[in-house]
N, C-alpha and C positions, 0 to 999 in steps of 0.2 A: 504494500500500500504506500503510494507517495503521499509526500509533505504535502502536497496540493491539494488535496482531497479532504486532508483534516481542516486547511485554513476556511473552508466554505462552511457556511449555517449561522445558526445565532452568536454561534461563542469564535467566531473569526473577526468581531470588529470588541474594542475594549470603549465603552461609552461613560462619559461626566455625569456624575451624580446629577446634574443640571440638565442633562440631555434626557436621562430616564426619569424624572419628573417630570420634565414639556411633553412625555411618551404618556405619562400613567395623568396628567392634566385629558389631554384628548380621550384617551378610554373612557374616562368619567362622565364626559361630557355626551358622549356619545349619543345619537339617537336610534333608539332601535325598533324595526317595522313591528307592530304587533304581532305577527305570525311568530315572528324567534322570541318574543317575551313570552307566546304562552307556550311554547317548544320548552323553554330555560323553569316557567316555573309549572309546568305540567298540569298547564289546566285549558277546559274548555272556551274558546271565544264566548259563547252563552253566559259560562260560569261567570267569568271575568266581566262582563258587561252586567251582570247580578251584581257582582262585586262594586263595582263603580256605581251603581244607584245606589249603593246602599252606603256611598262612602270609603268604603275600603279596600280600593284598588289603586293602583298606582297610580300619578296625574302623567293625565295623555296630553299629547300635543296633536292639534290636526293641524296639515297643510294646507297651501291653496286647492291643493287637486285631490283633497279629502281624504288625502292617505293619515295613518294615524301612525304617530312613534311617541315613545316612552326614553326620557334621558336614562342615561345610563344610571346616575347620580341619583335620580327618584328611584329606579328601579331598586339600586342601593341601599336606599334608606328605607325602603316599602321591607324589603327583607329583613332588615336589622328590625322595624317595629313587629313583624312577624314574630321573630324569636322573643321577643319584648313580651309580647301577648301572653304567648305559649308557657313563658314560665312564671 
């Protein structure tokens, strides 16, 4: 196996404390389609749209072209009050 082969992937570049925070800033931020948030938290569109009338579902975002996304960061926090609840 050559040396070439190792230096490719994630652990081939060395990044500044400053650079992998501007990286985990953007994840945060994220918006994500509702299809992968009820992929992520295993539940029914139905369910979740219960959820939301009743107050206790993540706060959505709609777009101009009616699509709907959930920040990363709510999505975040919506899970931390979940374990909140639960215990």
């Amino acid at each position: 196996m050559s040396h070439d082969s190792e230096q490719c992937g994630p652990n081939s570049q060395h990044f500044t404390k400053r650079q992998l925070e501007g990286v985990e800033r953007v994840a945060r931020d994220e918006k994500i389609k509702l299809a992968d948030v009820l992929i992520e938290i295993k539940m029914s569109r139905a369910a979740f749209y219960r959820m939301r009338a009743r107050g206790k579902a993540p706060r959505i975002s709609k777009l101009p072209n009616g699509q709907v996304r959930v920040s990363r960061r709510d999505l975040d926090a919506w899970w931390e009050s979940c374990g909140q609840n639960a215990a």
